[in-house]
DRENMI-338838 format. One line per 8 residues: number of its first residue (from 1); their letters; for each residue x, y, z of N, C-alpha, C, O, CB. Coordinates in steps of 0.1 Angstrom, whole numbers. Glycine has a CB too. Layout:
BEGIN
NUM	a	X,Y,Z,X,Y,Z,X,Y,Z,X,Y,Z,X,Y,Z  ...
END
This chain:
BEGIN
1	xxxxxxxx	226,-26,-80,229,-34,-68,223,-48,-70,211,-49,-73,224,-27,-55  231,-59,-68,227,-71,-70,224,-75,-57,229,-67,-48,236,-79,-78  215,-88,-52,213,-89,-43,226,-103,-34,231,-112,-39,198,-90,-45  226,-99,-24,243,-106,-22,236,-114,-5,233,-106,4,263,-89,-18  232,-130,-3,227,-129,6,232,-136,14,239,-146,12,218,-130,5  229,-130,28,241,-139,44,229,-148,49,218,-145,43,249,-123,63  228,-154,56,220,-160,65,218,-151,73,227,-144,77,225,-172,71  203,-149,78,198,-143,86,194,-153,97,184,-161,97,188,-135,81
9	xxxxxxxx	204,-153,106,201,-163,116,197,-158,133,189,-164,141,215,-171,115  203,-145,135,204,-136,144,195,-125,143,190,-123,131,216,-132,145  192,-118,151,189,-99,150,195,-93,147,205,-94,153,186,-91,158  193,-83,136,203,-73,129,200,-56,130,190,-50,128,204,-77,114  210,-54,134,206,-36,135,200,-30,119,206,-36,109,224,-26,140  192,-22,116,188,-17,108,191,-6,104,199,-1,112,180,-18,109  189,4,95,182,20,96,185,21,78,194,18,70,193,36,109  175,26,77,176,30,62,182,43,53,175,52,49,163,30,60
17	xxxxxxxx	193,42,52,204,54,46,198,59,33,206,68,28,220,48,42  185,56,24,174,59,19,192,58,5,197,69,1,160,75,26  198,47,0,205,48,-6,203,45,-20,211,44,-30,212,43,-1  186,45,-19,178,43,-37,179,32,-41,169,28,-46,185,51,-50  190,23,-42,190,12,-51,176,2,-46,169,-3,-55,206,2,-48  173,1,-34,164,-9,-35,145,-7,-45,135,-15,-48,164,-11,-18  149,10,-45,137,13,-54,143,17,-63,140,29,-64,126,22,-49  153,12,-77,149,11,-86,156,1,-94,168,0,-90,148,23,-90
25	xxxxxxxx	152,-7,-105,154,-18,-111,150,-33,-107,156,-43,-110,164,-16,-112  136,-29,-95,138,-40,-87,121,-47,-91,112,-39,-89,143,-35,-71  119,-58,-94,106,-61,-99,98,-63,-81,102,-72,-73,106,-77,-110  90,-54,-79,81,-54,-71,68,-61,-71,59,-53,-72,79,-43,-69  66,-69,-71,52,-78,-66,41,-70,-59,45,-65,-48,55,-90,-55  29,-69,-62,20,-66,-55,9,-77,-50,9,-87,-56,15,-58,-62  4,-76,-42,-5,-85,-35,-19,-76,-39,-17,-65,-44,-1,-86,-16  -35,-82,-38,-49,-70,-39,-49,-70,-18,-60,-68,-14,-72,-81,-51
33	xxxxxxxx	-38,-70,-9,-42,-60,1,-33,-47,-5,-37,-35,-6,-37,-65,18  -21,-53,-8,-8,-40,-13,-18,-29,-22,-17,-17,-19,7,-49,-28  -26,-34,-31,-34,-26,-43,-39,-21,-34,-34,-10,-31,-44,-32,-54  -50,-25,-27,-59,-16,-17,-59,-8,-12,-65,3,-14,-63,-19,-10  -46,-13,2,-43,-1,6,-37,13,1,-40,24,5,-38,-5,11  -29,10,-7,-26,21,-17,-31,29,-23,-27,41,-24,-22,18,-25  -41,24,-28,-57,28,-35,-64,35,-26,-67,47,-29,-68,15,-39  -69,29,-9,-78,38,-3,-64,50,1,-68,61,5,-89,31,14
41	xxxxxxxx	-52,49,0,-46,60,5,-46,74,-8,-41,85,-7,-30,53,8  -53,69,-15,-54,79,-29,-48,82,-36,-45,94,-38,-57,88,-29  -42,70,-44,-36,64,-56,-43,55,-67,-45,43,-65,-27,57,-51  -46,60,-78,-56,54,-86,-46,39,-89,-34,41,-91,-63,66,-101  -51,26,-90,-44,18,-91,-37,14,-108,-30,5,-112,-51,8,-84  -44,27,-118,-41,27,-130,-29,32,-133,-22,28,-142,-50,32,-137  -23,43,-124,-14,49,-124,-1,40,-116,10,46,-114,-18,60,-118  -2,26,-112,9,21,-101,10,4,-104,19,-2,-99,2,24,-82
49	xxxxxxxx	0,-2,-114,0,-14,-110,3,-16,-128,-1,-9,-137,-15,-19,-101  10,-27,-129,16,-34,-144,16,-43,-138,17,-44,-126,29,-30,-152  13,-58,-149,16,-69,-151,24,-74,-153,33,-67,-158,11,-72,-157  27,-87,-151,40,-98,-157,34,-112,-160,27,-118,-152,54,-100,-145  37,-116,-173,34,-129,-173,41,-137,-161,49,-133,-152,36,-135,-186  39,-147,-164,45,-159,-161,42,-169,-152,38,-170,-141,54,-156,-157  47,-180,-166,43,-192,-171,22,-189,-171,17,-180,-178,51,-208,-158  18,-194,-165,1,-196,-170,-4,-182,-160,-16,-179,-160,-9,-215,-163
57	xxxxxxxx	6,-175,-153,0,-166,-142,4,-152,-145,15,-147,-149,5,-171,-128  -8,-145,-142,-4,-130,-145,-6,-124,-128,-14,-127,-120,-16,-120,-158  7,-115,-128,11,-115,-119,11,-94,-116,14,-86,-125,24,-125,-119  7,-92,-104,5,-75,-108,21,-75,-100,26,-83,-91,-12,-62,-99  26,-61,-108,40,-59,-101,41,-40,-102,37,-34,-112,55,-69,-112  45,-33,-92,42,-19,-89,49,-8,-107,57,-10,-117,52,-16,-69  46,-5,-106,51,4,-120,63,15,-115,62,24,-106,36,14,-127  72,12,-122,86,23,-125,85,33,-136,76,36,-144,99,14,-131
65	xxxxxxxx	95,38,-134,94,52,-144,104,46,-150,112,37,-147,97,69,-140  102,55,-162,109,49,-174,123,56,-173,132,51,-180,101,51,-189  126,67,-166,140,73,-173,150,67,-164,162,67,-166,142,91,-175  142,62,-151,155,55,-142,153,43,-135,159,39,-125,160,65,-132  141,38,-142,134,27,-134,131,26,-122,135,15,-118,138,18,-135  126,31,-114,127,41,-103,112,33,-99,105,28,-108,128,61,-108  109,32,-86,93,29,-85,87,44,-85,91,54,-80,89,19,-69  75,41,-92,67,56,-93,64,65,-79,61,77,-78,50,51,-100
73	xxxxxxxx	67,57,-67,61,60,-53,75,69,-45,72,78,-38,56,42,-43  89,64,-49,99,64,-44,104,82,-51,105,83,-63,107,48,-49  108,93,-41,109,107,-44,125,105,-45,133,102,-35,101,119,-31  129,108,-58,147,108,-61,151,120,-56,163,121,-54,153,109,-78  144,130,-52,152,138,-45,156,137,-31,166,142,-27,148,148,-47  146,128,-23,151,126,-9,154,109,-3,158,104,8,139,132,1  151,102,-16,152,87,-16,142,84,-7,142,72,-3,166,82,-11  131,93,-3,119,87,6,106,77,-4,102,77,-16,110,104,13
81	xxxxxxxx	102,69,9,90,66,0,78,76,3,75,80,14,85,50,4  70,80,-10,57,84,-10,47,77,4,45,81,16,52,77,-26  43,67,-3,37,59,5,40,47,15,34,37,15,31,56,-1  52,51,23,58,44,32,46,35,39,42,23,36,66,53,41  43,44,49,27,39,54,21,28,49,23,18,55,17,49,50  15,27,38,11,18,30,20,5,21,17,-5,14,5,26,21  30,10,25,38,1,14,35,-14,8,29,-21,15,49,0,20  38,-16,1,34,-33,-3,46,-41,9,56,-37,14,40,-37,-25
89	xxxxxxxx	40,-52,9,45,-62,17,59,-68,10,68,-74,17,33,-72,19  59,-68,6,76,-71,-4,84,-57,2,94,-61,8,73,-70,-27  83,-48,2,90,-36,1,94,-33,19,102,-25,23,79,-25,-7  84,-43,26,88,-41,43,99,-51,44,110,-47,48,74,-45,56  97,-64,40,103,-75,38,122,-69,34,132,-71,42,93,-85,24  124,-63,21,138,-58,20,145,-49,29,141,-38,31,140,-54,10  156,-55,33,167,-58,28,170,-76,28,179,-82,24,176,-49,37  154,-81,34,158,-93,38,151,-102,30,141,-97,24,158,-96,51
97	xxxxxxxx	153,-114,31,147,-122,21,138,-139,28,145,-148,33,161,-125,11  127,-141,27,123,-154,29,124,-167,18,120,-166,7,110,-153,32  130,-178,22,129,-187,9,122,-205,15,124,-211,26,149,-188,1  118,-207,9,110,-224,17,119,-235,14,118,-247,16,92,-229,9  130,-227,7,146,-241,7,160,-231,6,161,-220,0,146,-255,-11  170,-240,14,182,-229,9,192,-224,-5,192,-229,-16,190,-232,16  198,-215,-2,201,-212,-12,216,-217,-20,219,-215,-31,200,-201,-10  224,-223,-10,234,-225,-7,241,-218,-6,249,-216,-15,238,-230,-11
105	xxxxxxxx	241,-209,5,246,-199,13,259,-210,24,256,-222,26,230,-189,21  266,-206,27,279,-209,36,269,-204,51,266,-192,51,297,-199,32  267,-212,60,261,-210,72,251,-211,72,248,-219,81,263,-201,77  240,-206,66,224,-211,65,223,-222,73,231,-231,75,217,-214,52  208,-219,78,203,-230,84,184,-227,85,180,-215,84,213,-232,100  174,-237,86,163,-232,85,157,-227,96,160,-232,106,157,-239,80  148,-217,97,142,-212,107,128,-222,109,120,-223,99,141,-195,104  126,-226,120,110,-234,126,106,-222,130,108,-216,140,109,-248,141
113	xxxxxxxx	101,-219,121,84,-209,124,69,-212,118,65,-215,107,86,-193,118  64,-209,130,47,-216,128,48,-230,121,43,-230,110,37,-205,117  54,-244,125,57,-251,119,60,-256,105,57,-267,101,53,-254,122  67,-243,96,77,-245,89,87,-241,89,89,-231,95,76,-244,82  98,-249,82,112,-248,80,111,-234,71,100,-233,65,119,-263,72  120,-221,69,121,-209,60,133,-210,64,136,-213,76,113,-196,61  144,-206,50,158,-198,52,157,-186,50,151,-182,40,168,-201,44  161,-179,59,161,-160,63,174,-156,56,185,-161,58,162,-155,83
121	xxxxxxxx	172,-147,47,188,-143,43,185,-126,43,176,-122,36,194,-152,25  193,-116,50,198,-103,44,208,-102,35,219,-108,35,200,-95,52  201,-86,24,211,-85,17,225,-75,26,223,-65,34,204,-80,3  238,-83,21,246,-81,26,250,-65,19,254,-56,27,253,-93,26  248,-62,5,248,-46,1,240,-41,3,238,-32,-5,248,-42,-10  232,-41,11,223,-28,13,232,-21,30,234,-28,41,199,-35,16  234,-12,29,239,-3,33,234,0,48,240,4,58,239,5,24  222,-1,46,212,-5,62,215,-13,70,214,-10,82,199,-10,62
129	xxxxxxxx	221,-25,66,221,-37,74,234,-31,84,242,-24,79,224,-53,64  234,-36,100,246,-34,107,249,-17,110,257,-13,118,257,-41,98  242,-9,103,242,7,99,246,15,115,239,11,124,224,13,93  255,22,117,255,29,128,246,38,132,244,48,125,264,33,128  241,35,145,226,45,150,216,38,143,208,43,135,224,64,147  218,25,146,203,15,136,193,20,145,195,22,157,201,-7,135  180,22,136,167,25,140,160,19,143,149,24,147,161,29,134  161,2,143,156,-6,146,167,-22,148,179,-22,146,145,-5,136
137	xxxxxxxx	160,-31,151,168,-42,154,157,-53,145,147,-57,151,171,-45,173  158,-57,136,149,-67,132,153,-79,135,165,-84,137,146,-68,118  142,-85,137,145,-104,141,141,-111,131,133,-107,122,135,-113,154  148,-123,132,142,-132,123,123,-138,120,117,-144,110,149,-142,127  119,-134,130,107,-138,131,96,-125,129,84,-126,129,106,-146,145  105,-115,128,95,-106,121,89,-110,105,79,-110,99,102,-93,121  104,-111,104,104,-116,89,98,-127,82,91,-126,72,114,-119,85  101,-134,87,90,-147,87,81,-150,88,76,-161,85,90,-153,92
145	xxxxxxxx	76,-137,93,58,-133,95,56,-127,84,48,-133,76,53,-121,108  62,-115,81,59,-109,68,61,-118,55,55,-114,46,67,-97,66  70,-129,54,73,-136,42,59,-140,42,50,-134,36,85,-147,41  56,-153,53,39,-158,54,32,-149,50,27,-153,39,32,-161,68  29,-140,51,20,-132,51,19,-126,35,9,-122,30,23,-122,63  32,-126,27,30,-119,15,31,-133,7,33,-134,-5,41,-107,12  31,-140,13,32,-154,0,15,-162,8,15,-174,9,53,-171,4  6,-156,12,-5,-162,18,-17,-152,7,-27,-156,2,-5,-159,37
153	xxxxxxxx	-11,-140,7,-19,-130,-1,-12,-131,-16,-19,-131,-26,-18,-113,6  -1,-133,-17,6,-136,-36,-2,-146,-39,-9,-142,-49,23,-143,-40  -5,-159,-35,-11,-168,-42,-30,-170,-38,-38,-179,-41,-1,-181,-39  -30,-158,-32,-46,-151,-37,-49,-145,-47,-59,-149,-53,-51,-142,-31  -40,-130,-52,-39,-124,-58,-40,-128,-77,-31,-129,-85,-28,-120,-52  -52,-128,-80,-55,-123,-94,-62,-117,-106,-63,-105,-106,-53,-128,-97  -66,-120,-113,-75,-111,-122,-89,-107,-115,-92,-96,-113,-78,-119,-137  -97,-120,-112,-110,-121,-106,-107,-110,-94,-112,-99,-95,-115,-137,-101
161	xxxxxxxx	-100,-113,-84,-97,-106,-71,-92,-91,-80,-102,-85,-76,-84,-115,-60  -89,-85,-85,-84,-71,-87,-101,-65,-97,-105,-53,-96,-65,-70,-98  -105,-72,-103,-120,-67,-110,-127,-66,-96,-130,-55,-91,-129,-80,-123  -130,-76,-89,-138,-69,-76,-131,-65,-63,-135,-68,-52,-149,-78,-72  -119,-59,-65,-112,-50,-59,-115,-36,-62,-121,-30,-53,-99,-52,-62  -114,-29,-74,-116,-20,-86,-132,-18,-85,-137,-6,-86,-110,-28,-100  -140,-31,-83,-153,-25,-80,-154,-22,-70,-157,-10,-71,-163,-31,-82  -152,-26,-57,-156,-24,-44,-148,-6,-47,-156,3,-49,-148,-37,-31
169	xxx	-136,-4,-46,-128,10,-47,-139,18,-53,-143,27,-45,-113,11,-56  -146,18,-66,-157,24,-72,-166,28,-66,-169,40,-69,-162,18,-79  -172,21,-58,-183,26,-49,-183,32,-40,-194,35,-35,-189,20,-45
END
């Protein structure tokens, strides 16, 4: 599933039809709260956390299985997450997307939140979005919270911070 995106300009009905694509093939980002929490939930972070370069920055991103790329957390037999609860902040964020310029999307426009401009976009294939008997109604300003919030902790997030992450968990 590729990601196909509308302007999120409105509130959209939700519910998650647990239809797998979004957990697997999908490069997940981790944040050291994402590690943490995960970790005090009793997940050794050796078993869940892989790297990615890129350009001068190493970046932790959650670990897949190899026979279906699958996130290691994500159960193929019920499409549930493991660790819903805990989830990384990227993973609350989809089906929808934050960006700090647009995409050139047909209708976009920017959202003023906490005095910045963000374009909000859902993906239009994920199967959740609009879903009959949605479980929820998300707003734009949920999202917009969580984007802040995982791009406030991403560009915290690195080597120094996960060595005394890893120690603090130790003790």
């Amino acid at each position: 599933m590729r990601f196909d995106p509308r302007p999120f300009t409105e509130p959209v009905p939700f519910r998650c039809l647990y239809c797998l694509d979004c957990c697997r093939g999908r490069h997940v980002y981790l944040t050291l709260g994402d590690i943490g929490r995960i970790a005090r939930a009793g997940h050794d972070p050796q078993e869940f956390v892989t790297f990615s370069v890129e350009g001068n920055k190493i970046r932790f991103v959650l670990a897949v299985r190899e026979w279906d790329l699958g996130c290691v957390f994500h159960d193929p037999e019920t499409g549930k997450c493991r660790i819903h609860g805990v989830n990384p902040v990227i993973c609350r964020i989809y089906p929808f997307m934050v960006s700090r310029k647009p995409l050139g999307v047909e209708g976009e426009k920017p959202l003023r939140y906490r005095g910045q401009s963000l374009w909000l976009y859902y993906d239009a294939s994920c199967p959740g979005i609009n879903a009959e008997n949605p479980e929820t109604l998300i707003t734009p300003e949920e999202i917009a919270e969580l984007g802040l919030e995982f791009e406030r902790e991403f560009e915290r997030t690195d080597m120094d911070g996960l060595a005394r992450l890893i120690d603090e968990l130790e003790r």
